[in-house]
C-alpha positions as CSV (number, residue, x, y, z in Angstrom):
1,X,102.6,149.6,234.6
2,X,102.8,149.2,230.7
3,X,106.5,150.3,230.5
4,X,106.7,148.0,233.0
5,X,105.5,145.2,231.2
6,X,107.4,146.4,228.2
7,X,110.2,146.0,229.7
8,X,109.7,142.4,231.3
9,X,108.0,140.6,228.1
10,X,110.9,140.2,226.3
11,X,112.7,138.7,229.5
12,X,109.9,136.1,230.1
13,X,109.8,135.1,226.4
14,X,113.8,134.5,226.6
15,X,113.2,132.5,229.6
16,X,110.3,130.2,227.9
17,X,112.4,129.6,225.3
18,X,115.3,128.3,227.5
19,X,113.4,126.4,229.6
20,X,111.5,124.9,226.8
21,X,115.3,123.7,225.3
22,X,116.2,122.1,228.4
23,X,113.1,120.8,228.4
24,X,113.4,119.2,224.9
25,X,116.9,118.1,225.9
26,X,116.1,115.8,229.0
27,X,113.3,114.2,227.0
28,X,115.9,112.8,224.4
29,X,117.2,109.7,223.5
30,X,121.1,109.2,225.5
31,X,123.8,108.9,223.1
32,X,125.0,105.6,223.0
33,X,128.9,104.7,222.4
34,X,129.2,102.8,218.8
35,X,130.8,99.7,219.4
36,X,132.9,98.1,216.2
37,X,132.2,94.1,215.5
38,X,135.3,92.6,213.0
39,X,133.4,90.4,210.5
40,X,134.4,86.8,210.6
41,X,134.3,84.6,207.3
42,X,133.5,82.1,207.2
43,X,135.7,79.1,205.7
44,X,136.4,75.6,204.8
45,X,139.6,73.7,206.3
46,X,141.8,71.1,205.5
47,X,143.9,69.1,208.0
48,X,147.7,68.8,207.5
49,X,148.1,64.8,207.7
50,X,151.8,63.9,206.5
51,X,151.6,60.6,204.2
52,X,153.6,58.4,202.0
53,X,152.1,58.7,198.5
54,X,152.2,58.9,195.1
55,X,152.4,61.8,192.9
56,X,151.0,62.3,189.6
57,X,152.2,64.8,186.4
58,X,149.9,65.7,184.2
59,X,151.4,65.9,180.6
60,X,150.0,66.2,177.0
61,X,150.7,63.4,174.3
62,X,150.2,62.8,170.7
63,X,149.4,59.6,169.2
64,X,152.1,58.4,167.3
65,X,153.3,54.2,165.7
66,X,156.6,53.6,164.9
67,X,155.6,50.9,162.5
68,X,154.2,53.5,160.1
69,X,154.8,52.6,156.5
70,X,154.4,54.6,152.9
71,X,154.6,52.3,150.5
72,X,155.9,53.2,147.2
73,X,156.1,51.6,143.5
74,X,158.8,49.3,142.2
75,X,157.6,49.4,138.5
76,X,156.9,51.9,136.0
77,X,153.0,50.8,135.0
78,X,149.8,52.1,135.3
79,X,147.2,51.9,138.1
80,X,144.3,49.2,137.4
81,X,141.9,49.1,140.7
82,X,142.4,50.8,144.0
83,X,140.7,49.6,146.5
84,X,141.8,51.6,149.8
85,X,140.0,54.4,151.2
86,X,141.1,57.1,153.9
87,X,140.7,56.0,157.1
88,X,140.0,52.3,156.2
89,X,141.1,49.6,158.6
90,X,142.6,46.7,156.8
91,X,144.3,43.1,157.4
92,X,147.4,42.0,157.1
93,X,147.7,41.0,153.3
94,X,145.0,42.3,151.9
95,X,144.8,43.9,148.5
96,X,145.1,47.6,148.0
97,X,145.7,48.4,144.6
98,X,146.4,46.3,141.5
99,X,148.3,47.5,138.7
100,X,148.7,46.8,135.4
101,X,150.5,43.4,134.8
102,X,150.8,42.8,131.4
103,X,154.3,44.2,131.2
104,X,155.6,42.0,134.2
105,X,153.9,39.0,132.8
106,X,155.9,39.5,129.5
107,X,158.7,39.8,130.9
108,X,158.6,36.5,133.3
109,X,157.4,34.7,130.2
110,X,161.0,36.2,128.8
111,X,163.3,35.1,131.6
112,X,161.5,31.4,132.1
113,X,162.1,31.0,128.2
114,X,165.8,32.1,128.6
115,X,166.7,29.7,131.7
116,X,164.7,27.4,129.6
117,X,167.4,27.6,127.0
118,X,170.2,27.6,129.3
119,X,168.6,24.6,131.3
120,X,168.9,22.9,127.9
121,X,172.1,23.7,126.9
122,X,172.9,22.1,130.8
123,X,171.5,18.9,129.4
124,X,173.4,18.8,125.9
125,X,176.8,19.9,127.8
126,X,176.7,16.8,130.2
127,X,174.9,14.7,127.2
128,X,178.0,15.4,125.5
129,X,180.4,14.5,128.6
130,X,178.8,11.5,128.8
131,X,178.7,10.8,125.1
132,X,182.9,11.5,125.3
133,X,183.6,9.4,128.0
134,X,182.6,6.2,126.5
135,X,183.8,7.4,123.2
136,X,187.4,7.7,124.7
137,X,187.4,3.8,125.4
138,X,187.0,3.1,121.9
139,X,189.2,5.7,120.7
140,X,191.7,4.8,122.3
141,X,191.5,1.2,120.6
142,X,191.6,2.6,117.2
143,X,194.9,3.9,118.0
144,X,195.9,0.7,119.2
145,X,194.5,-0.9,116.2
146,X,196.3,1.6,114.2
147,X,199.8,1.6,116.0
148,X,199.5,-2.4,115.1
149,X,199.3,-1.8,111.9
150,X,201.5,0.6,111.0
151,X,204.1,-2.1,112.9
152,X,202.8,-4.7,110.5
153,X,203.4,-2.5,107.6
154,X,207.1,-1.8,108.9
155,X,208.1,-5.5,109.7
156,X,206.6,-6.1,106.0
157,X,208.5,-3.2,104.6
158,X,211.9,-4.5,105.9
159,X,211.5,-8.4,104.4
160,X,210.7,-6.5,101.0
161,X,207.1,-8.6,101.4
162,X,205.2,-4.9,101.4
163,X,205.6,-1.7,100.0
164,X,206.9,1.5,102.0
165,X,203.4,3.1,100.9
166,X,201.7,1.2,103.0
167,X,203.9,2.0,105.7
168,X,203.1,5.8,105.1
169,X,199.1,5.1,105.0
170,X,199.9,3.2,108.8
171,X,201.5,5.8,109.9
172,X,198.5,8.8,108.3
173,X,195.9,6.8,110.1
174,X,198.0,6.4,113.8
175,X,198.5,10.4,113.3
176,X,194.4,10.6,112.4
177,X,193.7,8.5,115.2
178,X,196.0,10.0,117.9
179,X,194.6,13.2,116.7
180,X,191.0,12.1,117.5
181,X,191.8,10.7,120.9
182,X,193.3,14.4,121.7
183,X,190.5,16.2,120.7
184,X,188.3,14.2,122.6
185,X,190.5,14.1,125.8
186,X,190.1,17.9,125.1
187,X,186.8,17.8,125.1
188,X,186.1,15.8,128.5
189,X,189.1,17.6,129.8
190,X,186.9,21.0,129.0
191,X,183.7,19.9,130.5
192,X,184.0,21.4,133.9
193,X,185.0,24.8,132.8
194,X,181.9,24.9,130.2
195,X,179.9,23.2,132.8
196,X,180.3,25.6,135.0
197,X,180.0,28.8,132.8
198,X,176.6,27.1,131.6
199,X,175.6,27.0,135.6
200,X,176.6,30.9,136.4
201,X,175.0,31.8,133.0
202,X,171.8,29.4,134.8
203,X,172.0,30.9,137.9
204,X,171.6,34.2,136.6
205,X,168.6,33.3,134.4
206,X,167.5,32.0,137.6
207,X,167.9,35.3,139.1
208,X,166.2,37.3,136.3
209,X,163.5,34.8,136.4
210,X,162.8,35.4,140.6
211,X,163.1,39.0,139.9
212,X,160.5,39.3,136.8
213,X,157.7,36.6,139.2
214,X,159.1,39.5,141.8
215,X,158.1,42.3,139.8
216,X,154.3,40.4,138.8
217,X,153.7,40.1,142.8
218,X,154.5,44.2,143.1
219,X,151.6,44.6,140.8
220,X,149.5,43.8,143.6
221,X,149.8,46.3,146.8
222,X,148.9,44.8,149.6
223,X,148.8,45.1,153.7
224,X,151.9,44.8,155.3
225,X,150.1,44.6,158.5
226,X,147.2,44.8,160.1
227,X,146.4,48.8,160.2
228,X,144.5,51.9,159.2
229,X,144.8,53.8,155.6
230,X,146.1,57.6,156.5
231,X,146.4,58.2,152.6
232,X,146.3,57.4,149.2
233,X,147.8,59.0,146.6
234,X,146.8,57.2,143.3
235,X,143.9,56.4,141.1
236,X,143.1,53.9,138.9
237,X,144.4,55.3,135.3
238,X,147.5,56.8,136.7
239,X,150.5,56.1,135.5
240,X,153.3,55.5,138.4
241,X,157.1,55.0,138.6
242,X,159.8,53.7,140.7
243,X,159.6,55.6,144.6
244,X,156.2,57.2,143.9
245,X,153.8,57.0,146.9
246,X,150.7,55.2,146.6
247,X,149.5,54.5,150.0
248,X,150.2,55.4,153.5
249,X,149.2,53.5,156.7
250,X,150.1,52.6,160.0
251,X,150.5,49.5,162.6
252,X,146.6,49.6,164.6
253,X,148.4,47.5,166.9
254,X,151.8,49.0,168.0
255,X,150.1,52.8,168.5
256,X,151.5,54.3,171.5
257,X,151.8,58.0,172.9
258,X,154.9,60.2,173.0
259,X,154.8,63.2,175.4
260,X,157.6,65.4,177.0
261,X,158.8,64.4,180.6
262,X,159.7,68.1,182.6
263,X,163.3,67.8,183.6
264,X,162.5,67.9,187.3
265,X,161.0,64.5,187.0
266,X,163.5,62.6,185.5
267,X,166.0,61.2,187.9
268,X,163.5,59.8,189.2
269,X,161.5,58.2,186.6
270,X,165.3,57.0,185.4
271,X,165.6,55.5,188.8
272,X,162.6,54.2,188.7
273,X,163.1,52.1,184.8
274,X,166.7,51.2,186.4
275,X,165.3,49.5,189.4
276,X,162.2,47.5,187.0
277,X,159.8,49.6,188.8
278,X,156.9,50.3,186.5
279,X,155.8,54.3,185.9
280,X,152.1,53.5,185.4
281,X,149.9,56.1,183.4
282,X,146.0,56.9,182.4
283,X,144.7,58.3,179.4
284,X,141.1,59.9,179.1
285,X,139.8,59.3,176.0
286,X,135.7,59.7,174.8
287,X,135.0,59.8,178.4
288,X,137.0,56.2,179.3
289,X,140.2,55.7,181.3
290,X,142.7,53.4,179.5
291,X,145.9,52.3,181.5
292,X,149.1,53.1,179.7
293,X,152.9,52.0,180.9
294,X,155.8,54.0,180.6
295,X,158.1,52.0,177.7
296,X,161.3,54.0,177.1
297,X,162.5,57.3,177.4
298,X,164.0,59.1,173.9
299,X,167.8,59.0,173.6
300,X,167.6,62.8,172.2
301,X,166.8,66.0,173.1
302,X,165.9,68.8,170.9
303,X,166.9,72.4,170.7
304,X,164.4,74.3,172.8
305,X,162.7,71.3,174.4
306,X,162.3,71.5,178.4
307,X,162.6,67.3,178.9
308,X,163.2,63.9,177.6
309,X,160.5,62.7,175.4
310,X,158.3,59.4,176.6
311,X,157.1,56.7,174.9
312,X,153.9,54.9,176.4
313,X,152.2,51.8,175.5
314,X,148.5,50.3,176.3
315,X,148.4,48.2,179.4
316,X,145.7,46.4,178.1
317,X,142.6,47.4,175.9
318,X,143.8,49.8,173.0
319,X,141.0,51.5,171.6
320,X,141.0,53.0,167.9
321,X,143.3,55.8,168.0
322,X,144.4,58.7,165.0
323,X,147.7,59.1,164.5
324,X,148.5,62.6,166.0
325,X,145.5,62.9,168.2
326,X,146.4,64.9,171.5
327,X,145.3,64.0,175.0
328,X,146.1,64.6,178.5
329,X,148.5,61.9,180.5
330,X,148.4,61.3,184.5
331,X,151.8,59.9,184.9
332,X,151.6,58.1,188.6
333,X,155.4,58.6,189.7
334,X,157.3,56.5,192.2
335,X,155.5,57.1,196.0
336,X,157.6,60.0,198.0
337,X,157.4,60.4,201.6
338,X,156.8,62.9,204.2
339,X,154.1,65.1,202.1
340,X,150.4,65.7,202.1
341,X,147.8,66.6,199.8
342,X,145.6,70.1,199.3
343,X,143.2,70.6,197.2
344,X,143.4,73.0,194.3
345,X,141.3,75.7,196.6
346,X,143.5,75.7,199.2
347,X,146.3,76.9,196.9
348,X,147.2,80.6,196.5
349,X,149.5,81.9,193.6
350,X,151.8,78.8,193.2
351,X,153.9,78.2,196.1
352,X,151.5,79.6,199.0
353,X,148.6,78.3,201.4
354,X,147.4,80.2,204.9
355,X,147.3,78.5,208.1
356,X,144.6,79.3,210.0
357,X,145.7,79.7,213.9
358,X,143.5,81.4,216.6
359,X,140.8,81.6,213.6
360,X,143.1,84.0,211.4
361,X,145.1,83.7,208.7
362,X,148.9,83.2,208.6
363,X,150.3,82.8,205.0
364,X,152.9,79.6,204.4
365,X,155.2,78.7,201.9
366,X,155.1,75.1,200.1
367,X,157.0,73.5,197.6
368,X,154.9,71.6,195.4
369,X,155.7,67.9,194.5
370,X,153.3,66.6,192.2
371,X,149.7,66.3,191.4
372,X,147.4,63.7,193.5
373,X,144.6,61.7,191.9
374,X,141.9,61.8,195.2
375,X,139.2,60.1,193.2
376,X,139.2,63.4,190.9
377,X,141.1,64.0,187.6
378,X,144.2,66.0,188.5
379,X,142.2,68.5,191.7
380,X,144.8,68.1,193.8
381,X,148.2,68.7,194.4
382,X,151.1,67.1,197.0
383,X,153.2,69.3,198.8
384,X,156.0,70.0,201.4
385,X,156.0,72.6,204.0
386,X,158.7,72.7,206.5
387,X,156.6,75.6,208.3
388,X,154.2,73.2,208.7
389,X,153.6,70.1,211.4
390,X,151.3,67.1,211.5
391,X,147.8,68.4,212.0
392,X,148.0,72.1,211.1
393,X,144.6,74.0,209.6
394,X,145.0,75.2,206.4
395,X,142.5,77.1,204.6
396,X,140.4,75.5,201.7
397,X,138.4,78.0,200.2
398,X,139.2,80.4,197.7
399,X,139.0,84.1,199.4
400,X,139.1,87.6,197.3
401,X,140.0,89.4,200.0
402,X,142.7,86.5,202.2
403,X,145.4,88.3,203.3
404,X,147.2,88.5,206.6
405,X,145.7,88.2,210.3
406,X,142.2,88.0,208.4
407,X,139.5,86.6,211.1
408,X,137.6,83.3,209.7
409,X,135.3,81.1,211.5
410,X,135.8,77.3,210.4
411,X,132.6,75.8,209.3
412,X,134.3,72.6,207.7
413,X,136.9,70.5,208.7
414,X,138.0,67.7,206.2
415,X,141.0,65.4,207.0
């Protein structure tokens, strides 16, 4: 009996031990299949609506006036008073710098005294005429007189009643007298020619004279319009010649902007000046909107320069500008059909959107027209698709991870 049971205890222990796994087995939990779910992100949406509208290029300008003027000294003198400042804003004609006058003063004094003198001389010349042409009456009856007696003093000579002397004296005193009536037919026949080298030596005095009273006014710089001071460049005590600058400024009122047109825009903005169609424009400045016009295109194009430079003028209000401040331009460009607008989310790379069909992602190529000003500065764009049809979904949010066949779940439609 115990070899027996020495013999079976190992046996029954085996089979506890099984029947306690099988046991333990039943009573566990069944192994469920793990079943995959694809995420689905979710996105906002834009609806493809195909519109007649405007686009707008956004360029960078610089503040520039084509009335700007350096003006320079005429006279060698000194500098007396300055009384312009950097950045001053001044009216046309008003005074700037005064220099020394003394010099110019002199010299008008100089050239009034010498067309003074030549003015007189004017006088005494036709004083003279004058003066000879009632002289020639009288001289001309002395020769008479004379020529009368000198035939008296012949007809005596030849009835022996006078003496041949006094037919020489006759004859001295009709030479004397014809000589006199010469010199003062001379004389009046001489008056135009120093007449008129008196009037050219006047007129030249004159000349002198307006260029000395000239010469005073240049003592006083003054505004040539109305403007702003950019620099000066004296002080009082200097001593200043002919071309020297003195002071710099420019016309307040004739500022405008120049900025560079992209080449892909011009045939149309050309078109647009050909047919009188205005290219309107907006400028942000200090947090205020100013509307500018498009006024000419430049007739030059520099070495290296991608586009035609553009000049634009204030529509209406033109606030205080620096010259060569910079600032951002919204050009509004002729209205083009047949495109829509995205916002700047909805925009992948440069060229690339994705449609969103059976709520994933299909990727579409766009050419981009232009920017679009929808009630925000320059945040969206207008394109053409020719993948694309009238009421397509595009995708409007900006996704890390948006690539092909990617499931979304639209949570925000906008049209």
């Amino acid at each position: 009996m115990p070899r027996t049971f020495r013999f079976l205890l190992p046996l029954l222990l085996v089979g506890a031990g099984v029947a306690l796994f099988m046991q333990l087995k039943s009573s566990g939990p069944e192994n469920v299949p793990t079943v995959v779910t694809e995420r689905r992100w979710p996105v906002e949406a834009v609806r493809v609506q195909f519109r007649e509208l405007r686009p707008t290029v956004r360029l960078y300008g610089r503040v520039e006036s084509p009335t700007e003027s350096r003006i320079r000294s005429a006279l060698s003198t000194d500098v007396r008073s300055s009384f312009a400042l950097v950045g001053q804003a001044v009216n046309k004609g008003e005074l700037l710098l005064q220099l020394d006058d003394v010099d110019a003063k002199l010299a008008l004094a100089q050239r009034q005294a010498e067309l003074a003198e030549i003015e007189a001389r004017s006088e005494s010349e036709n004083s003279r005429y004058r003066n000879d042409l009632s002289a020639l009456a009288q001289e001309e009856q002395l020769l008479a007189l004379a020529q009368s007696a000198l035939q008296r003093a012949e007809k005596l000579a030849q009835t022996q009643a006078g003496s041949q002397a006094n037919v020489d004296n006759a004859r001295e005193a009709v030479a004397r007298q014809t000589l006199s009536l010469s010199s003062r037919q001379y004389a009046i026949e001489d008056h135009p020619p120093r007449l008129a080298q008196l009037q050219a030596r006047q007129r030249q005095a004159t000349a002198q004279r307006d260029r000395a009273a000239r010469d005073l006014e240049r003592t006083r710089v003054i505004a040539p319009f109305t403007g702003r001071i950019t620099a000066v460049h004296v002080s009082p005590g200097d001593r200043v010649h002919p071309g020297d600058r003195l002071v710099d400024l420019f016309d307040i009122t004739a500022t405008e902007i120049r900025a560079q047109v992209p080449n892909r825009h011009l045939a149309v903005i050309r078109e647009s000046l050909g047919a009188g169609i205005t290219i309107d424009a907006i400028v942000m400045m200090d947090g205020s909107a100013f509307a500018l016009e498009l006024a000419r295109l430049s007739a030059k194009i520099e070495a290296g320069e991608g586009g035609v430079d553009a000049f634009f003028r204030f529509a209406q209000d033109r606030p205080p500008l620096e010259l060569g401040r910079t600032m951002a331009v919204l050009v509004t460009l002729p209205p083009q059909r047949g495109v829509f607008a995205l916002p700047a989310t909805a925009i992948y790379g440069t060229d690339s959107a994705y449609r969103i069909r059976d709520d994933r992602l299909e990727r579409v190529r766009l050419q981009r027209v232009g920017g679009y000003r929808n009630g925000e500065w320059g945040s969206w764009s207008l394109f053409r698709g020719n993948a694309l049809k009238a009421g397509d979904t595009l995708l409007a949010s900006q996704l890390p991870n948006a690539v092909e066949g990617l499931s979304v779940e639209i949570i925000s439609l906008r049209d």
